[in-house]
N, C-alpha and C positions, 0 to 999 in steps of 0.2 A: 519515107516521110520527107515534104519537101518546107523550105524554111516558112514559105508562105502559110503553110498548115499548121505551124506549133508559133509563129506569130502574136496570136490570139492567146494562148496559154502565157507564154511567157509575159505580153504585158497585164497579164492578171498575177505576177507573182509580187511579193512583197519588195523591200527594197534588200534587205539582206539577203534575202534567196536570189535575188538580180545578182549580187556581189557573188555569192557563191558561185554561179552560173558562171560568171566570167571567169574566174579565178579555174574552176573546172574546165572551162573551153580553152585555157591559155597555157593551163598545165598539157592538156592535150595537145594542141599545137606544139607545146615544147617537145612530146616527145615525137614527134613528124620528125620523117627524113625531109630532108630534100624542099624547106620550109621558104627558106632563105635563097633571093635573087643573087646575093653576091656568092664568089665562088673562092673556095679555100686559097689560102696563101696567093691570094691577088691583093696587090697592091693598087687604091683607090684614092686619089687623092682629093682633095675637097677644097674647096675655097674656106678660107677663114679670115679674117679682120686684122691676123699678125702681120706685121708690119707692112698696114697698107696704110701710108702716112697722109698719103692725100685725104683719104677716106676720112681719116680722123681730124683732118684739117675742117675740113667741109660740115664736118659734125661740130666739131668746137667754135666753128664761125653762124654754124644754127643755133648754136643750144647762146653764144653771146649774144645774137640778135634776141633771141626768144625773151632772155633776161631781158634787155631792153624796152623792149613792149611792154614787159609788165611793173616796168620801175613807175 
């Protein structure tokens, strides 16, 4: 059965049975191998907003114009 064929049923279901469905589909996927792009004990590092002073510079010099406009 392909997803195009149960489509039609599924937006015929209730709103709770939609919840269930998801909740059934996620638990499923939890129990998947092999689900997840990253790969064990890799280290990923990510950009974050700590201490990127400029950044918050730039922000505090919007957010004071912004107050301004609306004084």
């Amino acid at each position: 059965m392909t997803l195009i064929e149960i489509l039609p049923a599924i937006h015929q279901l209730s709103v709770p049975d939609k919840l269930r469905l998801i909740r059934l589909l996620a638990e499923d996927l939890d129990r998947a191998e092999d689900i997840s792009p990253f790969e064990h004990h890799k280290l990923y590092y990510l950009l974050t907003p700590y201490n990127s002073f400029g950044a918050a510079g730039v922000l505090a010099r919007a957010l004071a114009a912004s107050d301004d406009d609306g004084a």
